[in-house]
N, C-alpha and C positions, 0 to 999 in steps of 0.2 A: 126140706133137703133140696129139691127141686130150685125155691128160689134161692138157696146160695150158690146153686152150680151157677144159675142166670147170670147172678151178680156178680159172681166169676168170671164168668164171660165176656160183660161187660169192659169191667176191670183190665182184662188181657186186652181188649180188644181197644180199647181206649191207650192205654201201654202201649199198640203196636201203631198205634196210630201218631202217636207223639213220636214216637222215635224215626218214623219216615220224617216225620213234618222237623224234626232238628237236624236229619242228616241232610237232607235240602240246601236248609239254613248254612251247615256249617260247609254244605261246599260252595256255596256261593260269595261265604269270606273269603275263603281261600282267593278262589278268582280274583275278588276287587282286591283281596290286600298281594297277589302280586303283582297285579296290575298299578297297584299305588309303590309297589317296589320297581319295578319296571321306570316308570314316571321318574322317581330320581336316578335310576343309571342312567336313563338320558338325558335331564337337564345336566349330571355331573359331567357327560361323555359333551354335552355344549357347550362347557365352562364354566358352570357354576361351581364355585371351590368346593370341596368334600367338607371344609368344614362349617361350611354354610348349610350342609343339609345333613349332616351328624345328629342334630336335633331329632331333626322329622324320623330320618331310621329308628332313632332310640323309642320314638313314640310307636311306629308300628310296630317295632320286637315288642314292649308294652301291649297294644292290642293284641298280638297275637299271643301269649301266654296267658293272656284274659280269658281265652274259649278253654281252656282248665280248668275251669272252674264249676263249684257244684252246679251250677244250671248252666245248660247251654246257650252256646252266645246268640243264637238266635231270638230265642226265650226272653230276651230283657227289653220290656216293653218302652223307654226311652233310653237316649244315651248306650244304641248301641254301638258295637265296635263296628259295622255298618258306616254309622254315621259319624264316628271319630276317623276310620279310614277317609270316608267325603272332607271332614275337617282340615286334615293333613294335606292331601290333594289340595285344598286349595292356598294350604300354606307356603305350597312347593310352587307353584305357579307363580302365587305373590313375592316368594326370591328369587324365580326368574324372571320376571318383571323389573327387581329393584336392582339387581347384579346389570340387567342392558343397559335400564338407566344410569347405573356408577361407572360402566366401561365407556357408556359412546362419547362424552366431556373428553374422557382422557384421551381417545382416538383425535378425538378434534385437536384437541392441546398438542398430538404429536403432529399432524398434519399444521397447526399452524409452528411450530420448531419448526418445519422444513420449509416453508417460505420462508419464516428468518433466517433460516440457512441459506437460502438457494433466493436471492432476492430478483434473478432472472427465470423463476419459476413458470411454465406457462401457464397463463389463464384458463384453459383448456383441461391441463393434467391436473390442476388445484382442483377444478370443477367435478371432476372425474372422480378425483379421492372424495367429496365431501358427498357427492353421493353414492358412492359405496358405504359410508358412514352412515348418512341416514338411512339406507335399504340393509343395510345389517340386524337379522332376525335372530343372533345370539352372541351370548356373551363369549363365544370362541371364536366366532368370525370378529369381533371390534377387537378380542385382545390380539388377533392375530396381524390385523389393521395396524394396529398402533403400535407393535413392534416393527413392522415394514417399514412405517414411515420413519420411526426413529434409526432404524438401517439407514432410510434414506440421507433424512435428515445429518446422520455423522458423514456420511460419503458426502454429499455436496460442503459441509466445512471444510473437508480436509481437502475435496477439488477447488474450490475455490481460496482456500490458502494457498494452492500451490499455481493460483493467477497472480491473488496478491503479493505474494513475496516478489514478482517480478515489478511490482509497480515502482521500484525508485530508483530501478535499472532503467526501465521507460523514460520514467520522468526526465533522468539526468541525460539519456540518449535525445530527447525531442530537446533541452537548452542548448545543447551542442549541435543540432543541427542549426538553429535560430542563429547559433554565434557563426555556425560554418557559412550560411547564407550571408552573411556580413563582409565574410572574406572572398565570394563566391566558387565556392567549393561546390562538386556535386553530390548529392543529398538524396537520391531519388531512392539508394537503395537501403538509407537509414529512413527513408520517411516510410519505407514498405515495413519495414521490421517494428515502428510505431502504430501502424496502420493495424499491421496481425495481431499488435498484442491489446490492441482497443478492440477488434472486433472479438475475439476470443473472452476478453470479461463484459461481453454484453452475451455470451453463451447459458443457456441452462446449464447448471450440473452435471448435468448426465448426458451433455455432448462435450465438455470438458476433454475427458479420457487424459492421453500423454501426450497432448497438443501444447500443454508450458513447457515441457524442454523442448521440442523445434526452436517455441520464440524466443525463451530465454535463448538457447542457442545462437539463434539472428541477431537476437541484442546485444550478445556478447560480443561477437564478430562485428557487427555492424560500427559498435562505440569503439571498438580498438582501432579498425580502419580507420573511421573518420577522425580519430583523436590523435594517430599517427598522422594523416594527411593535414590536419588542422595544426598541428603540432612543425611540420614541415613547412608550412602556409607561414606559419611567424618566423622561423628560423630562414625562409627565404629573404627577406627584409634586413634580417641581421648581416646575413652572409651576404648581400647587395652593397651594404654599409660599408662592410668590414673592405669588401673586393676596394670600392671606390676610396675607402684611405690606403689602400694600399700603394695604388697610382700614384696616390699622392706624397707617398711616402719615399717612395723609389727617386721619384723628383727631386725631394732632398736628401737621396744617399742615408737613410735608413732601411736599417736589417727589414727584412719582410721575409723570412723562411719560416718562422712560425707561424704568420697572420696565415702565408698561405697554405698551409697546413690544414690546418683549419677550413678554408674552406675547399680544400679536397674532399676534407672528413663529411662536409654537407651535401656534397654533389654525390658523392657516394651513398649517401641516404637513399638518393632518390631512386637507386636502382635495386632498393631492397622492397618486400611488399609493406605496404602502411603500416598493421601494426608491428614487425621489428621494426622500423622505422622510427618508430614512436621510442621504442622501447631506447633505441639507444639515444633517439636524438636530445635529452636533457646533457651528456655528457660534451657532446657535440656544440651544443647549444652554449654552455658553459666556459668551454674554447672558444668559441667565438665571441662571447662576452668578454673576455678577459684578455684577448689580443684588440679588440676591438678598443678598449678604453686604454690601452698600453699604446696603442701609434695613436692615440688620441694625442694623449699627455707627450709624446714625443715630438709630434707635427706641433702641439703649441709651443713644446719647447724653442722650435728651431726658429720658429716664426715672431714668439713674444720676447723681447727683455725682460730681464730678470724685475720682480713686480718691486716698486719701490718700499722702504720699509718706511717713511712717513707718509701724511697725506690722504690721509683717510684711507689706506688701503690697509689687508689683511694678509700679513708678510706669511701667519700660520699656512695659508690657504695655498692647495696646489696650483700648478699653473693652471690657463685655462678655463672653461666655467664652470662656475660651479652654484649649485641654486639651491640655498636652505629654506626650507616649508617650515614655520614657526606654529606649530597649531595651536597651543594654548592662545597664543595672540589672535590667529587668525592670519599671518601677513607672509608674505614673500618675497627674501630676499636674495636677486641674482649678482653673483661677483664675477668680474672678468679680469682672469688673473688678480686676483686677491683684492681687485679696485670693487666698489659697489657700482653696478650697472644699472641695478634695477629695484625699487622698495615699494610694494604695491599690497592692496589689503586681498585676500583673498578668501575661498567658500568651502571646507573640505565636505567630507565624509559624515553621516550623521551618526549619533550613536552606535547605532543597531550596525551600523556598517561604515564603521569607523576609515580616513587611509591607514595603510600601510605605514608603520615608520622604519627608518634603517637608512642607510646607503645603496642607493641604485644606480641605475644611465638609460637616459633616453633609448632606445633601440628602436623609435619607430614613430613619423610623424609623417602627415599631412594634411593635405586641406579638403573639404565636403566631405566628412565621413559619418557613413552611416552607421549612429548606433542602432541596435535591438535590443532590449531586454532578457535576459538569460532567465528572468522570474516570468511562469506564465501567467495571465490575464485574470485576476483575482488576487491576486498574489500582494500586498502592502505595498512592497517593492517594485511592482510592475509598474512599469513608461511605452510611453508610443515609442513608434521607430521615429528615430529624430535625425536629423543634417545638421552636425556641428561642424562649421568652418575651418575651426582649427584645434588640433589635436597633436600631442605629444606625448607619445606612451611609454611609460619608466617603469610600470612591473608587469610582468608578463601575466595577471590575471586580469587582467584589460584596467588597469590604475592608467589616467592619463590625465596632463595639465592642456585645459581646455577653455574655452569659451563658452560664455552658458547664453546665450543671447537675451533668453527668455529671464535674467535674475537681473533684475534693478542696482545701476550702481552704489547705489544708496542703503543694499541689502549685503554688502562685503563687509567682513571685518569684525573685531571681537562677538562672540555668541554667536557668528552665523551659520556655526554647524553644528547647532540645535534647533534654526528656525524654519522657517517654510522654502527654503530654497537649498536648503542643506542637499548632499548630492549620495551616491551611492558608493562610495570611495573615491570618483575622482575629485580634482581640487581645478575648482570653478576661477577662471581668471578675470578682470572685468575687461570689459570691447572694449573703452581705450586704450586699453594696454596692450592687447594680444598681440596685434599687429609687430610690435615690437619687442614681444617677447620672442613668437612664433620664427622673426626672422634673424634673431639672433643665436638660439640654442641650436646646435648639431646635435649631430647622431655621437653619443659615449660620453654624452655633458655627464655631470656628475649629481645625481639629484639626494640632500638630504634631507629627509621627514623626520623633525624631531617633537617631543611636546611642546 
C-alpha cells in the first residue's frame, strides 16, 4: 500500500512538473508570435502592400491554432511553432527586401521623366534626387519619392509648354527685326523682348512660374510696334513716289485731289502710335497704290502718242511700261508703250519659293541695297547679308527685279529656276542688262508674273 501511495506521488509530482514546464513554453509563443505579428504591421505601415504579406498572417493564425492541440506546443520536439514563427520572420524580411528592390527602379524611371521633362534641370537637384533614392530604407519613402517626382515631372511639361508655345511668336518677332535692320528702324526694344524670351527657356522648371505671359506680353507689343513702324518704313517710299508725281502732274493740268488725299491719309499715320498705325496702314497703303499707278497711266498719257498699231508693237498694251515675267520660259519682256524695249532671259524663284504671279507696280527702287535673310542661320533658305546694286521692288513681301552679280550669264534662262542659282522669290536680271533696265522702269510701271 505504501508503495502505491509513492508512485502516486511520483505520478502527481511528475504531472506538476510538466505543466510548469508547458506553461513556460506556451508563453513564450505568445511573445515571439506577436512579436512576428508586430513585424508585419510595420513592414505594412512601410509599404509593403497588405497583400503581399496576407500569406505570412494566414501562416501565423495557422501556428497559433496549432497550441490546441492534444500536446502542447511546446512539447513537439522538431518543427515547432517556435521555429515555423523564425520561418515566417524571415519570409517577411525577404519581402521587404524584394518590394525596395521593385520600388527604387520605378523611383529612378520617375526622376529620369523629369529630366525629360525639365531638360534645363540642374546638375545639382538631379544629384540630390538620385541620392535620396539610393539612401531610401523602405518601400514607402521610394513610393513616396517617385510620386514627387512624377508631380514634378507633369509641372515642368506643362511649364515648359507654356515657354514653347511662345517660340514662333520669337522666332517671327527676331526675322522682323533682321528685315527692320535693313530699313534701319530701331530695334533695341524688340531685340530686349527676344533676349527675355531666350533667357527664360534656358530656366529650370521651377523658376519658370508666370514669367511666359510678361514675355509673351513684350512680344506681342513689341511685333505690333515694330510691324506698324516697318509697315510705315515702306509706305513712306510709296507716299514720296506718289507726292513727286503729283508735282508732276499739276505741270500738266492734271486732277491731283485724290493722289493728295492719299497722302494726307499717310502723314496722318504717323501721328498715331505703331501698332494702329499698322493696323490701318494696308488701307492707306492701297490708296496710295492705286492713285499712284492712275497719274502714272495719265502723266504717260499726256507725254506719249498714242502707240502705233503696226510694227511690232502691242496696240493691247496700256500706255506706258509695262514688263511681262514669262516664267515657264524663264525670260523677260519690257514694253514701252506697247513697243518692246526690252527681251532678256531671266532667274526666278525656286520651287520651294516659287515668284509671285499676278499683276503688280514697282513701288520701290534703288541702288546698294542691303539684303538680309529673314530665315535664320540653319535654316535651307538662309543667305549672307549681301549689297545688291540694283533693285526694283513690285510686291510688298520684299519680291524685287535685281541684279545677282554673283550668277553667271551663261546660268539665265529656260530651267534656271530649278538650278543652283535659282533665287528666293526675286527674279534675277543679268549685269548686262540692268543698267538699262534699272534706268528705264519708274515708280507704278506695271509688272506682270505670268507661267
Amino acid at each position: 500500500m505504501r508503495r502505491f501511495a509513492l508512485l502516486v506521488g511520483v505520478v502527481a509530482v511528475l504531472f506538476a512538473a510538466g505543466g510548469v514546464t508547458a506553461h513556460a513554453a506556451d508563453t513564450g509563443f505568445q511573445v515571439k508570435l506577436a512579436a512576428a505579428q508586430h513585424q508585419l504591421d510595420q513592414e505594412q505601415q512601410g509599404g509593403v502592400p497588405a497583400e503581399a504579406l496576407s500569406p505570412l498572417r494566414d501562416k501565423l493564425h495557422g501556428i497559433e491554432q496549432a497550441r490546441f492541440g492534444p500536446v502542447p506546443a511546446g512539447w513537439l520536439p522538431y518543427g515547432s511553432p517556435s521555429a515555423q514563427i523564425d520561418a515566417v520572420i524571415r519570409e517577411a524580411r525577404a519581402v521587404w527586401d524584394r518590394t525596395i528592390a521593385q520600388d527604387r527602379p520605378l523611383a529612378a524611371a520617375s526622376l529620369q521623366a523629369l529630366a525629360q521633362a525639365d531638360p534645363n534641370l540642374q546638375a545639382a537637384t538631379k544629384a540630390s534626387y538620385q541620392q535620396r533614392i539610393d539612401r531610401a530604407d523602405s518601400p514607402a519613402v521610394l513610393v513616396q519619392l517617385a510620386s514627387e517626382l512624377r508631380d514634378k515631372a507633369n509641372f515642368a511639361t506643362a511649364a515648359r509648354k507654356s515657354v514653347s508655345d511662345l517660340q514662333p511668336k520669337r522666332d517671327a518677332l527676331a526675322a522682323a527685326i533682321e528685315k527692320a535692320k535693313g530699313r534701319g528702324l530701331q530695334v533695341d526694344a524688340a531685340q530686349k523682348a527676344v533676349a527675355d524670351y531666350d533667357a527664360l527657356a534656358a530656366l529650370p522648371a521651377d523658376q519658370i512660374g508666370q514669367r511666359p505671359a510678361a514675355v509673351g506680353q513684350a512680344i506681342d507689343a513689341e511685333t505690333a510696334s515694330l510691324g506698324g513702324r516697318q509697315t510705315l518704313a515702306d509706305l513712306q517710299t510709296k507716299r514720296d513716289a506718289l507726292a513727286a508725281l503729283i508735282v508732276k502732274a499739276k505741270a500738266k493740268n492734271i486732277a491731283v485731289d485724290d493722289a493728295q488725299k492719299a497722302v494726307a491719309a499717310y502723314d496722318a499715320l504717323k501721328d498715331l502710335p505703331p501698332d494702329q498705325a499698322g493696323q490701318q496702314a494696308p488701307a492707306v497703303g492701297g490708296s496710295i497704290d492705286a492713285q499712284s499707278a492712275s497719274l502714272q497711266k495719265k502723266i504717260k498719257a499726256a507725254d506719249t502718242p498714242p502707240p502705233p498699231a503696226t510694227g511690232g508693237c502691242l496696240a493691247d498694251l496700256s500706255a506706258g511700261h509695262v514688263i511681262i515675267i514669262h516664267l515657264a520660259t524663264q525670260h523677260l519682256d519690257a514694253y514701252d508703250n506697247g513697243c518692246l524695249f526690252m527681251s532678256i532671259p531671266i532667274t526666278s524663284g525656286r520651287p520651294a519659293l516659287p515668284t509671285d504671279q499676278g499683276t503688280f507696280h514697282v513701288f520701290y527702287k534703288t541702288t546698294n541695297y542691303k539684303m538680309i535673310s529673314p530665315w535664320p542661320k540653319g535654316s535651307p533658305y538662309w543667305y549672307p547679308t549681301t549689297m545688291v546694286p540694283h533693285v526694283m521692288e513690285f510686291v510688298s513681301d520684299g519680291t524685287f527685279l535685281h541684279d545677282a552679280p554673283w550668277e553667271p550669264d551663261s546660268a539665265y534662262g529656260p530651267g534656271s529656276q530649278n538650278a543652283g542659282y535659282s533665287s528666293h522669290g526675286c527674279v534675277h536680271v543679268p549685269s548686262y542688262a540692268i543698267n538699262k533696265l534699272y534706268d528705264w522702269v519708274q515708280i507704278g510701271d506695271t509688272v506682270i508674273s505670268q507661267p
